[in-house]
DOLUM-101565 format. One record per residue (C-alpha): residue number from 1; x, y, z. Coordinates in pm, 1 decimal. Example, Ala and Ser with C-alpha at 12.3 -4.5 7.8 and 13.67 -1.06 7.14 Angstrom:
2
{n->1, X->1230.0, Y->-450.0, Z->780.0}
{n->2, X->1367.0, Y->-106.0, Z->714.0}
This chain:
383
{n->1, X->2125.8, Y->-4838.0, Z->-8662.6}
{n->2, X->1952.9, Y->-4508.1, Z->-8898.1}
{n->3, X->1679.4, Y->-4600.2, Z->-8687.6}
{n->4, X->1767.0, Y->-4647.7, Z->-8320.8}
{n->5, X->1929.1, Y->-4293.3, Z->-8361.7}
{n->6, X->1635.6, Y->-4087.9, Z->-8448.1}
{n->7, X->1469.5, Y->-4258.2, Z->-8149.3}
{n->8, X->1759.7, Y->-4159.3, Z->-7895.9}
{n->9, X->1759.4, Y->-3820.7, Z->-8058.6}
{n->10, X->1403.4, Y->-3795.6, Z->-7932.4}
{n->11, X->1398.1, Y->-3931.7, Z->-7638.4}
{n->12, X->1696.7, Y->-3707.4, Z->-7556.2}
{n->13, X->1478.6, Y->-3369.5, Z->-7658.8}
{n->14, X->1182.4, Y->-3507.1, Z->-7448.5}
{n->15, X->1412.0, Y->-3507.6, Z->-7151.2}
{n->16, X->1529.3, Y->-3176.3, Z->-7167.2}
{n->17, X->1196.5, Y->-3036.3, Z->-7216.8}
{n->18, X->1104.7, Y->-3249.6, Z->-6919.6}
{n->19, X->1403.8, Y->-3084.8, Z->-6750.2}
{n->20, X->1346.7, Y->-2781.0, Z->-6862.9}
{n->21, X->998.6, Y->-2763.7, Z->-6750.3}
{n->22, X->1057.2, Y->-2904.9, Z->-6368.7}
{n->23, X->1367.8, Y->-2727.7, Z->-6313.9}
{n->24, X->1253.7, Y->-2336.3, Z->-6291.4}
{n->25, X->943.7, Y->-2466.7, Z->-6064.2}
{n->26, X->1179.2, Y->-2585.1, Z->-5805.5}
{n->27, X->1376.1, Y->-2326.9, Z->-5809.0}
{n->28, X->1099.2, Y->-2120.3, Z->-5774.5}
{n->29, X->969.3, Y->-2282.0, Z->-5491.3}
{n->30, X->1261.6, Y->-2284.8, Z->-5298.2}
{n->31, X->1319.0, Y->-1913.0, Z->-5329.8}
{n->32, X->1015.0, Y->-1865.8, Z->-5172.8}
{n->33, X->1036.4, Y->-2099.0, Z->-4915.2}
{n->34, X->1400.2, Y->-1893.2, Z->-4812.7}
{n->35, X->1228.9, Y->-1556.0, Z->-4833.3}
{n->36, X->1019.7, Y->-1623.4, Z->-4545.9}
{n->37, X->1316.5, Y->-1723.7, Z->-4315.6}
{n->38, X->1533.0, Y->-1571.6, Z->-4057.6}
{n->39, X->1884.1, Y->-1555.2, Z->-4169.2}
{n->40, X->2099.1, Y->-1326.4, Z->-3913.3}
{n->41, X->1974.0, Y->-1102.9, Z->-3642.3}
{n->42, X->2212.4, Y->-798.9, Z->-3664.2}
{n->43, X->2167.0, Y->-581.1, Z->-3364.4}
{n->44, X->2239.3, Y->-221.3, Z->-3337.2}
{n->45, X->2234.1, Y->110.6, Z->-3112.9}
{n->46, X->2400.5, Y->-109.3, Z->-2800.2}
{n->47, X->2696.3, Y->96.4, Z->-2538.8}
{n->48, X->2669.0, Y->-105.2, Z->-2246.3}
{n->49, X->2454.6, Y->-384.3, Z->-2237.0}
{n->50, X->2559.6, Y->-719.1, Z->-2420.7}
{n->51, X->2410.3, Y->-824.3, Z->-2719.1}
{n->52, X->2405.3, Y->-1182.6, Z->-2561.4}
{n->53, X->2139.3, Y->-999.0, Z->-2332.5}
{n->54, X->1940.6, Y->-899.4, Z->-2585.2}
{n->55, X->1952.0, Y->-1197.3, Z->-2804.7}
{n->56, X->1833.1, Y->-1410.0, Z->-2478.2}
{n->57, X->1543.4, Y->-1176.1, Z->-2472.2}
{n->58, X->1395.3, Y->-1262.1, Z->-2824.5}
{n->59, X->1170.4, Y->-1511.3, Z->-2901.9}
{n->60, X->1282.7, Y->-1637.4, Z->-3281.1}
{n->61, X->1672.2, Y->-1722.0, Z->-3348.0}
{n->62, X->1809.4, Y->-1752.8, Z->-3685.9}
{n->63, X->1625.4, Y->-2062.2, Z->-3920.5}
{n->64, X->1308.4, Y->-1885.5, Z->-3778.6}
{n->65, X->1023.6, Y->-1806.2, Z->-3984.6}
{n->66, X->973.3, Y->-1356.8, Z->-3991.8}
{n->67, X->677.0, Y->-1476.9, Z->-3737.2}
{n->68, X->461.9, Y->-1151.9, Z->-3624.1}
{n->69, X->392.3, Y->-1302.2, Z->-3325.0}
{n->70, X->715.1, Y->-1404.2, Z->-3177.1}
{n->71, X->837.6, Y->-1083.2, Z->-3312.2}
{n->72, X->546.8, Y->-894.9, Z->-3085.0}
{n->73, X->691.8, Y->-1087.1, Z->-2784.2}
{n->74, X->1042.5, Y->-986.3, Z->-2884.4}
{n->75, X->900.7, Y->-626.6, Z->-2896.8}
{n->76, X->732.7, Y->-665.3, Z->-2539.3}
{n->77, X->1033.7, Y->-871.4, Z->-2353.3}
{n->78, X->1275.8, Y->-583.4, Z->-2465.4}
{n->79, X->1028.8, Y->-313.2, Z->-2343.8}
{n->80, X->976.5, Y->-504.5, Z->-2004.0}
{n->81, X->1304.3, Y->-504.2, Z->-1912.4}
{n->82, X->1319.5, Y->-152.8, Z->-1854.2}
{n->83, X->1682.7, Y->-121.9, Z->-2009.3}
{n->84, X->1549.8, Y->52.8, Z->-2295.2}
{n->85, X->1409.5, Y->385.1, Z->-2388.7}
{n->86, X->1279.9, Y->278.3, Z->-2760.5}
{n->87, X->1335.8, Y->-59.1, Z->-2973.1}
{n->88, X->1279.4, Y->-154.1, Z->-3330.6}
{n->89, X->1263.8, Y->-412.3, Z->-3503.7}
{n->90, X->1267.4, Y->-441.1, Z->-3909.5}
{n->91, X->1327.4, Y->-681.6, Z->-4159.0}
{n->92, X->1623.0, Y->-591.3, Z->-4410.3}
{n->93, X->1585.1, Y->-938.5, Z->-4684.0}
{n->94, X->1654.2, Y->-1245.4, Z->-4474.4}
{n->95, X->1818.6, Y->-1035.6, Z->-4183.2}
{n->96, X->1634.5, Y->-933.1, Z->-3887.4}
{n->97, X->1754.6, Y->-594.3, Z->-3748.6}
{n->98, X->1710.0, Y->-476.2, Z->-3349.8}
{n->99, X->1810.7, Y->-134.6, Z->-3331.7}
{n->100, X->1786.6, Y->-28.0, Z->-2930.7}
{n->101, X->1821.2, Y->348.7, Z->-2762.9}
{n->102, X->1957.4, Y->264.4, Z->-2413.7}
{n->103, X->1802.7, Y->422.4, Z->-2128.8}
{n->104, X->2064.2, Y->639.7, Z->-1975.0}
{n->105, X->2202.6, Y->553.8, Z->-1599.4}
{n->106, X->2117.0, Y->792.1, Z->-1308.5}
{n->107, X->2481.5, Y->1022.7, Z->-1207.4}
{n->108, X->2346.3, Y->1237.1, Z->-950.4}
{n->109, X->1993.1, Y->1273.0, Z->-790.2}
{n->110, X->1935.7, Y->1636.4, Z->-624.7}
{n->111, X->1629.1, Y->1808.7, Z->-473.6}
{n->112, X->1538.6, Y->2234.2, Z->-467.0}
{n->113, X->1296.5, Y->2432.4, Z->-281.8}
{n->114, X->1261.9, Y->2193.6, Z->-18.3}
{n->115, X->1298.4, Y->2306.7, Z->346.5}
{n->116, X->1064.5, Y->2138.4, Z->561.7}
{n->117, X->1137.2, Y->1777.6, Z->392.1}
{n->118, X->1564.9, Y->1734.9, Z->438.4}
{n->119, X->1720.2, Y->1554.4, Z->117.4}
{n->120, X->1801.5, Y->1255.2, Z->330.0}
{n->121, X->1379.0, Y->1183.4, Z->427.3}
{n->122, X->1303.0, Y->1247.7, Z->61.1}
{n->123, X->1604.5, Y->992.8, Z->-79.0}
{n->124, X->1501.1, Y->757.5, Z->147.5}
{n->125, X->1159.0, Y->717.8, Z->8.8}
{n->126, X->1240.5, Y->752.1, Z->-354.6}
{n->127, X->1301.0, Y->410.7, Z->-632.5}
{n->128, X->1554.5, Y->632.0, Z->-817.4}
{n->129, X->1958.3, Y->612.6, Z->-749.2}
{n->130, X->2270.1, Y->640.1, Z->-868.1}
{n->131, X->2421.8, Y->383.4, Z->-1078.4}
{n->132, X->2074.1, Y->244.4, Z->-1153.6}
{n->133, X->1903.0, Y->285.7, Z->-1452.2}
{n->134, X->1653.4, Y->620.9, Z->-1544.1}
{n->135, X->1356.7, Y->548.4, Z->-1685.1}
{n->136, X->1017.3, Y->823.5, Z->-1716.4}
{n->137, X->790.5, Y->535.3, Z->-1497.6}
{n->138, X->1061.2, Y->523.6, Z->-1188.3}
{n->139, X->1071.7, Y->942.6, Z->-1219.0}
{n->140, X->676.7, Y->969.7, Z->-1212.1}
{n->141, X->654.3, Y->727.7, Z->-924.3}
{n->142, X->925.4, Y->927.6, Z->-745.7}
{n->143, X->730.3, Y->1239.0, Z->-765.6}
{n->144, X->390.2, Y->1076.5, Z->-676.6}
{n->145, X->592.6, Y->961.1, Z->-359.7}
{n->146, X->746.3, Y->1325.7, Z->-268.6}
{n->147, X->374.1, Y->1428.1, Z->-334.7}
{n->148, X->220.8, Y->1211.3, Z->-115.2}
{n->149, X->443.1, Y->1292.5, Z->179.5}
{n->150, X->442.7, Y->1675.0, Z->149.6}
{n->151, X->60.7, Y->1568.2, Z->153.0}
{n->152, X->106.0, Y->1382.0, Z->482.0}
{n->153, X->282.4, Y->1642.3, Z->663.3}
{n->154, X->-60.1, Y->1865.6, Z->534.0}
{n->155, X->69.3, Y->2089.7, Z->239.9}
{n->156, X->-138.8, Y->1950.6, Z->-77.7}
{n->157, X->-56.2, Y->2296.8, Z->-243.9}
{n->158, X->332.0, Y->2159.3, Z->-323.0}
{n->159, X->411.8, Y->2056.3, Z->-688.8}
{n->160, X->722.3, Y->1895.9, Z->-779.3}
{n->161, X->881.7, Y->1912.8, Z->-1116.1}
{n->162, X->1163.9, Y->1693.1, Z->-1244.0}
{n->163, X->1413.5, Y->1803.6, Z->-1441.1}
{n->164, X->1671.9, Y->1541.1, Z->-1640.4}
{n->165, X->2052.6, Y->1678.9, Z->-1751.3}
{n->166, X->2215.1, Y->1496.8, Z->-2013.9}
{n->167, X->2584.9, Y->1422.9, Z->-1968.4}
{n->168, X->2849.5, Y->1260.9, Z->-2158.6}
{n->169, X->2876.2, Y->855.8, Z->-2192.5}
{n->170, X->2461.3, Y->798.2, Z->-2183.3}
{n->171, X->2433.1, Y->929.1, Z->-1824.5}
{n->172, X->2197.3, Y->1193.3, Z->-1665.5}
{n->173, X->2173.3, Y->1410.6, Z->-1371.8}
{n->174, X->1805.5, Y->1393.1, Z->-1228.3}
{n->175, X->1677.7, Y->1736.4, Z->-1015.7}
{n->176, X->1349.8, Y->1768.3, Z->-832.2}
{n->177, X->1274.4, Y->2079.6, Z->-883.7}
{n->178, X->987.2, Y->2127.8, Z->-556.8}
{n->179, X->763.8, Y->2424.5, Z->-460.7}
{n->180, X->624.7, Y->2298.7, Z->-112.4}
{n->181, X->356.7, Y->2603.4, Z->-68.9}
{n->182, X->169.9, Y->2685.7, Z->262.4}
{n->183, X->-9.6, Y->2431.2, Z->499.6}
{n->184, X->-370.0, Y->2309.7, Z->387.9}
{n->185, X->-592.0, Y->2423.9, Z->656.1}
{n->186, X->-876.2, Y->2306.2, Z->793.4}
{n->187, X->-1109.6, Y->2569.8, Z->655.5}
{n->188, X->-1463.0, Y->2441.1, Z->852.3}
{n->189, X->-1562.5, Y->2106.8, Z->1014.6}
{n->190, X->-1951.1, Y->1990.0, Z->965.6}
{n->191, X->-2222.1, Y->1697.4, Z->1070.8}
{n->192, X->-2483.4, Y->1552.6, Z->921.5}
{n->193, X->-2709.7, Y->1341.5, Z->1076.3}
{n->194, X->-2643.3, Y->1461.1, Z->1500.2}
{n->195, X->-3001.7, Y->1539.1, Z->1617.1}
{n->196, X->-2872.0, Y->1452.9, Z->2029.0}
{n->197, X->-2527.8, Y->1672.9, Z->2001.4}
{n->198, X->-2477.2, Y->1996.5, Z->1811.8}
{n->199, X->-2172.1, Y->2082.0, Z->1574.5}
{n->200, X->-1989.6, Y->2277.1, Z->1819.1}
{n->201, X->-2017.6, Y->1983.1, Z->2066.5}
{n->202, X->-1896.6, Y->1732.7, Z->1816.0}
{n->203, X->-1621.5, Y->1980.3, Z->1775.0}
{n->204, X->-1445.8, Y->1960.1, Z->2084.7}
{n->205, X->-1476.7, Y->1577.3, Z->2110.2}
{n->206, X->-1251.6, Y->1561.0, Z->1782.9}
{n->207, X->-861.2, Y->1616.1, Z->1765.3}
{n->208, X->-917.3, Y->1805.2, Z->1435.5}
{n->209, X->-956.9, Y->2133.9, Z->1479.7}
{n->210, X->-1085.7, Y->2462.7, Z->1241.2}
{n->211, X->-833.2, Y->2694.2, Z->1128.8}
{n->212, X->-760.6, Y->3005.1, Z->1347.4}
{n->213, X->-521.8, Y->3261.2, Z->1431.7}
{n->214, X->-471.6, Y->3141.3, Z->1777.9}
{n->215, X->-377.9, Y->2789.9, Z->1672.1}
{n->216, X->-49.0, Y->2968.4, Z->1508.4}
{n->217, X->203.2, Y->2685.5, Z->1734.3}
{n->218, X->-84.4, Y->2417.2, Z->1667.0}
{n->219, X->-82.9, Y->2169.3, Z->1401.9}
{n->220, X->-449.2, Y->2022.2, Z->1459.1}
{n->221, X->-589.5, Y->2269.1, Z->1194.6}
{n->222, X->-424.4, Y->2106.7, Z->925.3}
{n->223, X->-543.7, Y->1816.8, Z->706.2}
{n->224, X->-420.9, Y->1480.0, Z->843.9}
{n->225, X->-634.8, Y->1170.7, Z->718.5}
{n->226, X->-473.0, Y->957.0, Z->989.8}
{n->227, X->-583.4, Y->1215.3, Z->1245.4}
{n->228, X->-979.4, Y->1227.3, Z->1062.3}
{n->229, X->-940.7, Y->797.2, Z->1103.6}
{n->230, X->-857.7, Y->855.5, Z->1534.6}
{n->231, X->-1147.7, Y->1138.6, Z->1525.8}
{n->232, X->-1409.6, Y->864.0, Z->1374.9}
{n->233, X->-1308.2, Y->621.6, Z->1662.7}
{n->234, X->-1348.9, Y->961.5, Z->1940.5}
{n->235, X->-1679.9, Y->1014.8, Z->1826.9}
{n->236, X->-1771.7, Y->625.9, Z->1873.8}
{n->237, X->-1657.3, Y->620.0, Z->2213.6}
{n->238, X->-1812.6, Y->959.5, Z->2291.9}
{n->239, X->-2165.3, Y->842.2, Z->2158.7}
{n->240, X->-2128.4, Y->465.0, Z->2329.2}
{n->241, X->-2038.1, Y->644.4, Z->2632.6}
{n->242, X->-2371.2, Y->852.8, Z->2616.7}
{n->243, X->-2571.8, Y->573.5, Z->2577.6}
{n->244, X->-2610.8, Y->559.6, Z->2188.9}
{n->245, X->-2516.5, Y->185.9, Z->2123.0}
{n->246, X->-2564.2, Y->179.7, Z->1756.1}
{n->247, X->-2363.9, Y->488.1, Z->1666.6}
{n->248, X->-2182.3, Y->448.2, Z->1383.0}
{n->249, X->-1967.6, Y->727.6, Z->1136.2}
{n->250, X->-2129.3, Y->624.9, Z->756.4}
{n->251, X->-1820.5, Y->861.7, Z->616.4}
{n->252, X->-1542.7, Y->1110.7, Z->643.7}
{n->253, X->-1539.0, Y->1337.6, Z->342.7}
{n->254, X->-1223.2, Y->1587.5, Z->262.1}
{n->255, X->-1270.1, Y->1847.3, Z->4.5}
{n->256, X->-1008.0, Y->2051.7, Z->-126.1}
{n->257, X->-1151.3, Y->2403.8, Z->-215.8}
{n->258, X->-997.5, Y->2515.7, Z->-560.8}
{n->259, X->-746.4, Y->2713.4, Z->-374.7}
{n->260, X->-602.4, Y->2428.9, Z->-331.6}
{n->261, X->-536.2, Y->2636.7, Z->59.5}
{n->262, X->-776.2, Y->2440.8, Z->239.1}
{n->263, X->-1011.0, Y->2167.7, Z->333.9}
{n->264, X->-1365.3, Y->2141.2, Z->405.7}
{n->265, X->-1468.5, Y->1821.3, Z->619.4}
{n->266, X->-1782.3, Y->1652.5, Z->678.8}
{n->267, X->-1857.9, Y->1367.0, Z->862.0}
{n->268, X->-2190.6, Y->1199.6, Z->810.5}
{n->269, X->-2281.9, Y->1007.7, Z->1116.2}
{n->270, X->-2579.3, Y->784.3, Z->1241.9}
{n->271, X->-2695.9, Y->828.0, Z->1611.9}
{n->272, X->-2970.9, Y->526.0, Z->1660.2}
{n->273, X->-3179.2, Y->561.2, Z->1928.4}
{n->274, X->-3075.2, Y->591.1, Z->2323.6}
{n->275, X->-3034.9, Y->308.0, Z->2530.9}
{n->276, X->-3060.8, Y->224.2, Z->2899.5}
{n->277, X->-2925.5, Y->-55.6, Z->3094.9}
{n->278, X->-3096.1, Y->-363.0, Z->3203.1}
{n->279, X->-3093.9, Y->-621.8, Z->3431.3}
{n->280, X->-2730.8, Y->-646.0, Z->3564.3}
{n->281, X->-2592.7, Y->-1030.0, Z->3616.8}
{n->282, X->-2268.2, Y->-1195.2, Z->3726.9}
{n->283, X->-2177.7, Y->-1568.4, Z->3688.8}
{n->284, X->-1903.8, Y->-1751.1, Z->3785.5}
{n->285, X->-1750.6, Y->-2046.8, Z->3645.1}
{n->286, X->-1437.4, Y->-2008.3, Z->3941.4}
{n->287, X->-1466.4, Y->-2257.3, Z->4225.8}
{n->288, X->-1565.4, Y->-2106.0, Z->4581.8}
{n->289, X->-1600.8, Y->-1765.5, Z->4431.8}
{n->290, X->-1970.1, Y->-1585.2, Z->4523.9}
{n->291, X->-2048.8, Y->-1362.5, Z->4221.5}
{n->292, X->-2244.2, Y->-1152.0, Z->4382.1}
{n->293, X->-1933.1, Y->-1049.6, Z->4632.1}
{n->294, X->-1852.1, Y->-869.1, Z->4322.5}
{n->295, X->-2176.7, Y->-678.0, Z->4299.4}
{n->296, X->-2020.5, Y->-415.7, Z->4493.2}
{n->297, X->-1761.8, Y->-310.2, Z->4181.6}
{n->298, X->-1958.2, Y->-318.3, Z->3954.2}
{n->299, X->-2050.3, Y->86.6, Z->3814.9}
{n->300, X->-2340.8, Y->-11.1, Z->3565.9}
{n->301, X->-2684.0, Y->24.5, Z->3715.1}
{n->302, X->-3008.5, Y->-101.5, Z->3551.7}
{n->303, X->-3207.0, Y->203.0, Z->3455.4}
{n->304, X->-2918.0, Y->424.1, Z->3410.5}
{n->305, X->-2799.0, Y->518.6, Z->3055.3}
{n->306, X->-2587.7, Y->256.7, Z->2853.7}
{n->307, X->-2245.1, Y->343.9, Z->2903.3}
{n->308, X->-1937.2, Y->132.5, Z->2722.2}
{n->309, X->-1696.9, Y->345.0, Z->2969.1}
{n->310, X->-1884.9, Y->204.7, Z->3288.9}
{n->311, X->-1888.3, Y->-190.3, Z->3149.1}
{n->312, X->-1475.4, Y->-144.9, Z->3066.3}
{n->313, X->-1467.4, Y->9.3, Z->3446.8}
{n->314, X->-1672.4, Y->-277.7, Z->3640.2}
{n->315, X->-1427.2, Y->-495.0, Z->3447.3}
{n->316, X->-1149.9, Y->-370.8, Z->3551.0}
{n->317, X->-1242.9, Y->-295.8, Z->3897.4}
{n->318, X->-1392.1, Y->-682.4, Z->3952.1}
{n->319, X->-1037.6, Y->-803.3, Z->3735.2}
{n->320, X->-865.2, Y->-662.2, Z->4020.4}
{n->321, X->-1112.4, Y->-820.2, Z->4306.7}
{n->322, X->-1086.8, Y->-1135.0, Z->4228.0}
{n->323, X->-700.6, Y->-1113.7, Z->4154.7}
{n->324, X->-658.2, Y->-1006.6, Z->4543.2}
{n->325, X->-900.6, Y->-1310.8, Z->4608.7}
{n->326, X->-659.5, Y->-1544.8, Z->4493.6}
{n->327, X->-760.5, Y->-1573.7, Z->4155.1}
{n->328, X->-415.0, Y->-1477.8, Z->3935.5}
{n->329, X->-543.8, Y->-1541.1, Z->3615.6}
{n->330, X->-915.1, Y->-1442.8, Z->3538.7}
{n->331, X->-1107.4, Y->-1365.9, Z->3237.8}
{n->332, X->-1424.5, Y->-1125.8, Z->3266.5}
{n->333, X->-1620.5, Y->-1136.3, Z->2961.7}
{n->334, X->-1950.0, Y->-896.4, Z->2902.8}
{n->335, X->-2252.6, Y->-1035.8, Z->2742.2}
{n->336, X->-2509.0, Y->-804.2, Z->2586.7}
{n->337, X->-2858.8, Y->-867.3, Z->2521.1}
{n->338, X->-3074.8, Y->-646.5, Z->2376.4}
{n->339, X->-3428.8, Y->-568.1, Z->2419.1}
{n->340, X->-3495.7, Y->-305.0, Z->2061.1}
{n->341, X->-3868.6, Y->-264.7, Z->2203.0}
{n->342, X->-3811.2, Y->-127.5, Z->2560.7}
{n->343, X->-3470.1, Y->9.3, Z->2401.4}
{n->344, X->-3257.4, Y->-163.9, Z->2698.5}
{n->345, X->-2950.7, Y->-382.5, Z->2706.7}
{n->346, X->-2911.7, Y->-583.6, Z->3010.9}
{n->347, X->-2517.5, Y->-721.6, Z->3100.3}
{n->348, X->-2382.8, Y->-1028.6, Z->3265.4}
{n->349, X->-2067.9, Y->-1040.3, Z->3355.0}
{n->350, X->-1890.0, Y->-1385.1, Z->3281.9}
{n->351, X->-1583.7, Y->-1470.9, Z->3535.8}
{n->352, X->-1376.1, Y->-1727.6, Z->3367.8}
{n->353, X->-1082.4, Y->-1887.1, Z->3462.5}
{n->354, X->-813.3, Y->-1716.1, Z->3168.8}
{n->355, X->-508.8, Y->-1831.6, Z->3058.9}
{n->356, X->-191.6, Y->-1892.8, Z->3281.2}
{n->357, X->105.5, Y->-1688.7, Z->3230.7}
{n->358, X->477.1, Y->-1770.9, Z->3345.3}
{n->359, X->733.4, Y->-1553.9, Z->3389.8}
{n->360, X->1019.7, Y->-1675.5, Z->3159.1}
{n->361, X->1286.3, Y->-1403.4, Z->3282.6}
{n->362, X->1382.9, Y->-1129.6, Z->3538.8}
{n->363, X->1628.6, Y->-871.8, Z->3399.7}
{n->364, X->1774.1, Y->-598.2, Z->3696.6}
{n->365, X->1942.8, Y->-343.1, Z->3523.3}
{n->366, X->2163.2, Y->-66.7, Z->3650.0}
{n->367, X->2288.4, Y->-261.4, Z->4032.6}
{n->368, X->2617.8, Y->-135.4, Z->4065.0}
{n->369, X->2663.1, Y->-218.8, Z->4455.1}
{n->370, X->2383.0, Y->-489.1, Z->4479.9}
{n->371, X->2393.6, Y->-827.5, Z->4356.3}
{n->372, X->2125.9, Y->-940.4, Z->4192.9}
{n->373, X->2040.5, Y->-1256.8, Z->4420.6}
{n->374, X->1992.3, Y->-984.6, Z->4700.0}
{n->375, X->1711.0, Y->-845.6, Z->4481.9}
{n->376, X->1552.9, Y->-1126.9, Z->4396.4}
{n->377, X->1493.2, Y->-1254.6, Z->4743.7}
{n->378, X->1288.4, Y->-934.9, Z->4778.6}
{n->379, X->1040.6, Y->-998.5, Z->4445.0}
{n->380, X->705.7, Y->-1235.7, Z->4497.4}
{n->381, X->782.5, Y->-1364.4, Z->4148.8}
{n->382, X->998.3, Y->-1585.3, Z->4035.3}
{n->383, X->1116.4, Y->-1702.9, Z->3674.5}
């Protein structure tokens, strides 16, 4: 027995050395496993909004690892949702903290220094209202939008300011603070590229017009870049109609002299070359209609100047020929062929049989002492 106790004694101190030796590792290794994880997510700075809200915007939930990425998202969602004028996010030991600065909610949206634009036109066309939430991106699209129709109605001088009052209880009063300024003129109107028509010709064919005192109770002096679109399709006809079938407008250019008071407009056009009619045809695809009894309506002659006005008038003027032939429902299409050597284009006119039309209803309105059978009796057409 003196001996079996010296060898328990030993085995006894191995295993605590063993012990003590595994023991601090673990515990070691566990710390540092914890350190890395998610314990709580406290979140601070919230009035109105739930923290529920916010918590369903985050992308790690307690047990998480402190995952940069997933905390970037977190960042990002919170940001996208507008709700928010700042957000943090920092790591206090195992907690995660979200500290949030609401974005305020709109009270009361005013406008000053507008006269020619009523409150109601601008409200109407502005994001921003009351009892939704303010945020900088909503007020710098509203005053892009008051911009752009001060612009439309031709004052590009106007400026608009916006002005945010704090109240009580995270709410704001938002005030547009506008300086509309005087009409932008039309300060001169040129052409490049008319060799057939000079600049005071192409002038008078346009709407727009240069400024001038006599155009006082006229608004076609100022800039309009609807009006500038209808004045590229008057030139167009006014060319086509003098024979130039290749006219084209390359571009409309505004510029706004520093003054910011005016406009200087060119249009760069391209004539092409002249063209005269050619042969003149008409075919028929109707039954027991002569095409050439329609020779008499038609305006375009071969040799005379190409004319688009002429063709649209010989189409109307046959339409209505045939349609007191019998025909109800025709279809006149022109073809063009052109000849770029002799510089001609000859037409035939193509009478088709269109598409029939019925008459699904026939309203009389304002009878008092008529009925409306007597009236009916009366029409040629019936439903």
């Amino acid at each position: 027995m003196s001996r079996g106790r010296p060898k328990a004694l030993w085995g006894g101190l191995l295993l605590s050395l063993f012990l003590g030796l595994v023991w601090p590792v673990a515990v070691v290794a566990q710390t540092e496993s914890d350190a890395g994880v998610i314990r709580e997510i406290r979140i601070e700075g919230t009035q109105r909004i739930e923290q529920e809200t916010i918590r369903s915007y985050m992308r790690v939930n307690p047990g998480d690892r402190f995952d940069p990425v997933k905390l970037d998202r977190s960042l990002k969602n919170l940001f996208s949702t507008g709700l928010f004028a700042d957000v943090t996010l920092r790591r206090e030991g195992s907690t995660l903290v979200v500290s949030v600065v609401e974005n305020p909610i709109v009270n009361r949206i005013a406008f000053e220094g507008n006269s020619h634009l009523d409150d109601d036109a601008l409200t109407s066309e502005i994001s921003l209202r009351p009892r939704t939430v303010y945020t900088r991106t909503k007020v710098q699209n509203d005053v892009q939008r008051i911009l752009q129709l001060y612009r439309r109605s031709g004052r590009y001088a106007a400026t608009v300011d916006p002005k945010v009052i704090q109240l009580d209880q995270n709410r704001v009063d938002v005030v547009f603070e506008i300086k509309e300024g005087p009409l932008t003129s039309i300060e001169a109107i040129n052409f490049i590229g008319n060799r057939a028509f000079s600049d005071s010709t192409l002038r008078g064919v346009i709407s727009t017009k240069e400024s001038a005192f006599w155009r006082i109770l006229s608004t076609s002096d100022t800039y309009d870049p609807d009006r500038l679109a209808f004045d590229r399709e008057l030139l167009r006809r006014y060319y086509l109609n003098e024979g130039y079938a290749d006219f084209r407008v390359a571009s409309v250019v505004a510029e706004l002299l520093p003054s910011r008071k005016g406009f200087i407009v060119t249009f760069t056009i391209e004539e092409g070359e002249r063209q005269k009619f050619g042969a003149i045809k008409i075919t028929s695809s109707l039954p027991k209609l002569d095409p050439e009894a329609l020779r008499e309506y038609v305006s375009t002659q071969e040799g005379d100047w190409y004319d688009a006005k002429s063709v649209e008038d010989s189409i109307s003027n046959m339409t209505d020929a045939v349609g007191n032939l019998g025909y109800a429902f025709v279809d006149i299409r022109p073809r063009a062929e052109r000849d770029r050597k002799n510089r001609t284009i000859a037409i035939t006119y193509d009478v088709q049989e269109g598409p029939k039309v019925y008459v699904e209803r026939i309203d009389i309105e304002g009878n008092v002492r008529t009925l409306d059978r007597v009236i009916r009796r009366e029409f040629r057409l019936v439903e």
